[in-house]
C-alpha positions, 0 to 999 in steps of 0.5 A: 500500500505504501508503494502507491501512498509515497508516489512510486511506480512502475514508468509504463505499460506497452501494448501491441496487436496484430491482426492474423488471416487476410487483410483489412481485417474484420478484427477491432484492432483499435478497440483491441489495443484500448482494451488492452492498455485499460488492463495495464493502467496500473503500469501509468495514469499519466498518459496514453498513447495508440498508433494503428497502421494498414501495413499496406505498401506504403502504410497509413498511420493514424495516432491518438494521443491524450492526457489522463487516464486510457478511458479519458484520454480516447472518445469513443468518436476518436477511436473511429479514426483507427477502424482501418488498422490491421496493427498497431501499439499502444503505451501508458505512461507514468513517467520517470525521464522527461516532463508531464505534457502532451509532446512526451507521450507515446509511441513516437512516430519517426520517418526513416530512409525506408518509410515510417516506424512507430516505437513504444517503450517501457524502462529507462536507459542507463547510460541516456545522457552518452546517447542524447549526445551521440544522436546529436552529433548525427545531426538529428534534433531531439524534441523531446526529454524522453529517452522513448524518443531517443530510442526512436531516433537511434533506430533511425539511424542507419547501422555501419553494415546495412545497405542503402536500399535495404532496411535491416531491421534486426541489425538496427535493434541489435545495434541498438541494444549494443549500445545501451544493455537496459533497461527496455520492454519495446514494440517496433512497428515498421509497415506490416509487422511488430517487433517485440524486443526485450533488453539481454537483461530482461529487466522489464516485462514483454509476453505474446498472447494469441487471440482466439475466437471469443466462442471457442475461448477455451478450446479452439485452435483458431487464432484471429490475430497475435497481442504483445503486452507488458503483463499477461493479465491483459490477455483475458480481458481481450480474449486471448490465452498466453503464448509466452514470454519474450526472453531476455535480449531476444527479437521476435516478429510479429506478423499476420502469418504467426510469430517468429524469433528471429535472435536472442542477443546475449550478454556479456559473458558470466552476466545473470538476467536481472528481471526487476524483482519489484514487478514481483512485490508490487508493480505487476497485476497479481494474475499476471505470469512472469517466468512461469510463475502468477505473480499472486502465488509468488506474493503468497509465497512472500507471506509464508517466508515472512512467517518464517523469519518474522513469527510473533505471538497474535490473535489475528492476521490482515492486510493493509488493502489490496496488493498485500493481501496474498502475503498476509494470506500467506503468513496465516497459512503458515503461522496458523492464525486466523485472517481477518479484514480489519480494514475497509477501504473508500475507492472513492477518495484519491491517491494520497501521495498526490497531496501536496505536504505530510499532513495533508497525506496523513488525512487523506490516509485516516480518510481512506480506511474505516476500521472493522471493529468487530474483526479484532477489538480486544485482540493481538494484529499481524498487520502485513504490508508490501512496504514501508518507505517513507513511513509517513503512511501506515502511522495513522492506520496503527493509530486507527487501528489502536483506537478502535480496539487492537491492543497490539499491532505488529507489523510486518513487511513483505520485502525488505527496506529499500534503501537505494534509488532505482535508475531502470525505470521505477520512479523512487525517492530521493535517498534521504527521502527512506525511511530506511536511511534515516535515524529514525529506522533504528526504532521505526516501531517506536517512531511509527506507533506499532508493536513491532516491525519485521521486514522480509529479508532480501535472501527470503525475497529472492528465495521466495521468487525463484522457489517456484520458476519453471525451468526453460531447459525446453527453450531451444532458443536460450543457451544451456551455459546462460544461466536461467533466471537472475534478479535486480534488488539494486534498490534494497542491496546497492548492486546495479545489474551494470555499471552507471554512466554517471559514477565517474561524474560523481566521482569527479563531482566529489573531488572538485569540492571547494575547486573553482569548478561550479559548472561542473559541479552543477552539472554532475548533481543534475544528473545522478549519483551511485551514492543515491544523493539524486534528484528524480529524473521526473522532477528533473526536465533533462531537455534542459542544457544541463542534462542534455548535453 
């Protein structure tokens, strides 16, 4: 719950289909995609975002684009204008790079030497300020502060080895992950197919669905057409049963004739995947399925390894609602106690971390939850949730719990402390800004009003994740020497997946303290440090000439 209390989120959600058989297609491929970016509106509320194609020779492209949320930002007179398309993608965005406005929201629709392509993105690249600059130097504007739009442009650009009047696709994305190894889930429109790419990390989410005929949902070897999404959970709302996941570093083509893997680019050597753990913890619908596995039964799985590490003496287990339910059934499971709701929550009072100060967040919070007094008046509470960060939250939901009758609340939390900011696409607070930094976590009972307070230990997490991956052995496409599933917990344990383009700025930054170097002082603190001292890329306008190089 603290997650969505204290402003962090997921950057964004992509969406594509491709319409199978003959074309024009009688499939509503705008309603489709519409459809399909709603079931990823967790993923971003900021903007959305829909480019549909003919994918005749030359393809007309038809976009729409609108602030707010998908059911906002598309009329229904709007969406007429798409009813040509036999494909398109689609994208939500919350941002972590760039400012909150119309020109930054996506897909990005460049031409090329070759005709028109159409790129949707979800991540944040590592080392975007070396790029910004090597784009540049090529001439090519950037209108944007969005490291989407510079993705675009990059594929624009025309690779060393590809010939004039031939466009290479796979060259130019495989040139374009040697260029920048995460984080990036993207979608390529290009004439008639979609490329569906994942960075050689794996960093963030990509799974193809195919569409069958709503009749013969569940049994029916007929396919109307292919989707590719950043969760599966997508899927069922649209009609279509999961096909599998895009690996980590592979290019996969999207057509009206199927969907073919076309390479899967790897990693450096001794390198482990580094799928973002927090799409497991909280950012992703519990239904979806990443790594074999629905996200909901790994969270159940969290809860019972809690249980383990952080058993105490109670009456009753719950849950601060809704995403840290499946863990607090998981703690009772194990621990033996019985599951109660304690709290009830009002859907109709807005997210509190867009308030504007403490206080203001405190109330909303007292305001969002009335107490269920019969279900633990005179009783010892488990109280599970999926994070403390700022710690600003959960204090007046112990309060109203105390007042209404609970003679003790423990705490426990189903992930560890996050003590590091997050530079792959998940917008975190400033490191000052933790609660687990600050001196106040050394008694953060005391200073948030509980009992107790136990978190999920970083080995229980990833235990708890990897417990139940399905082995990929089967996958001819994956090298039986590339180790099969690997994590990033850089934002609990420190250890970035890659190395930083910023470090040595930093450290250049921290040796010219008190040198008549104030350019450039500025300057390195406008980007980011290793140390966590950072200001938010989304606070940040990185169009400005001090990030932009």
């Amino acid at each position: 719950m603290e997650f969505e209390e204290s402003g962090i989120g997921e950057e964004c959600g992509v969406f594509g289909c491709v319409a199978a058989g003959e074309w024009p297609t009688q499939l509503e491929v705008a309603q489709i995609l519409t459809l399909g970016l709603v079931a990823l509106q967790h993923r971003g509320q900021e903007s959305a975002g829909i480019v549909t194609s003919t994918g005749t020779s030359p393809p007309t492209y038809t976009t729409l684009k609108g602030m707010g949320l998908v059911n906002t930002a598309f009329k229904a007179e709007d969406l007429l204008k798409l009813r040509n398309g036999n494909l398109g993608i689609g994208h939500t965005r919350y941002s972590t790079t760039g400012i909150s406005e119309l020109q930054n929201c996506q897909p990005f629709v460049v031409d090329t030497l070759h005709g028109k392509i159409a790129v949707a993105h979800n991540g944040e690249l590592v080392n975007a300020s070396a790029l910004r600059k090597k784009v540049m130097r090529h001439g090519v504007g950037l209108s944007t502060s969005s490291d989407s739009e510079l993705i675009t442009q990059l594929l624009a650009l025309t690779p060393p080895m590809e010939e004039l009047d031939t466009p290479d696709w796979v060259a130019r994305v495989k040139n374009l992950m040697t260029e920048t190894p995460t984080s990036y889930s993207l979608l390529v429109m290009y004439k008639d197919v979609i490329y569906a790419v994942r960075d050689p990390y794996g960093n963030r989410p990509l799974s193809i669905g195919r569409l069958v005929p709503i009749s013969k949902l569940h049994n029916s070897a007929d396919t109307e057409g292919w989707v590719v999404s950043s969760e599966s959970c997508s899927f069922q709302s649209i009609g279509a049963k999961y096909y599998r996941e895009v690996q980590p570093g592979e290019i996969v083509q999207i057509s009206k004739n199927g969907v073919k893997s076309l390479i899967v680019v790897p990693r450096p050597e001794g390198d482990p995947p580094a799928f973002c753990i927090f799409e497991y913890v909280y950012f992703a619908r519990p239904d979806s399925i990443f790594e074999g596995q629905m996200v909901y039964t790994v969270r159940q799985r969290c809860g019972r390894q809690l249980a383990i590490e952080a058993p105490t003496d109670a009456d009753v287990v719950s849950t601060v609602p809704e995403s840290a339910t499946p863990a607090a059934l998981g703690y009772a499971q194990l621990s033996g106690l019985p599951y109660v709701e304690v709290l009830c929550k009002n859907r109709y009072v807005g997210r509190t971390f867009i308030q504007p100060n403490t206080r203001l967040r405190q109330l909303g919070v007292a305001k969002k939850f009335g107490a269920l007094t019969d279900n633990f008046a005179g009783k010892r509470v488990v109280l599970i949730d999926d994070s403390i960060v700022r710690g600003n939250t959960i204090s007046p939901i112990i309060k109203l719990l105390k007042e209404a009758g609970a003679t003790e609340v423990h705490i426990r939390v189903a992930s560890p402390p996050i003590r590091f900011p997050c530079y792959m696409g998940i917008n975190i607070p400033t490191k000052e800004e933790l609660i687990a930094n600050k001196p106040e976590f050394e008694d953060i009972a005391g200073y948030i009003g509980a009992t107790s307070v136990r978190y999920l230990s970083v080995e229980g997490l990833v235990s708890a994740v990897q417990g139940g991956i399905e082995s990929h052995g089967k996958d001819e496409r994956i090298s039986t020497k590339t180790t099969r599933f690997g994590h990033c917990t850089a934002c609990l344990t420190g250890k970035y997946p890659v190395e930083l383009e910023w470090t040595a700025l930093s450290q250049v930054c921290l040796s010219s303290v008190g040198s008549d170097m104030p350019g450039l002082i500025y300057w390195s603190l406008n980007c980011r440090c290793l140390s966590g001292e950072r200001l938010s890329r989304k606070r940040l306008n990185r169009s400005d000439s001090s990030t932009s190089g």
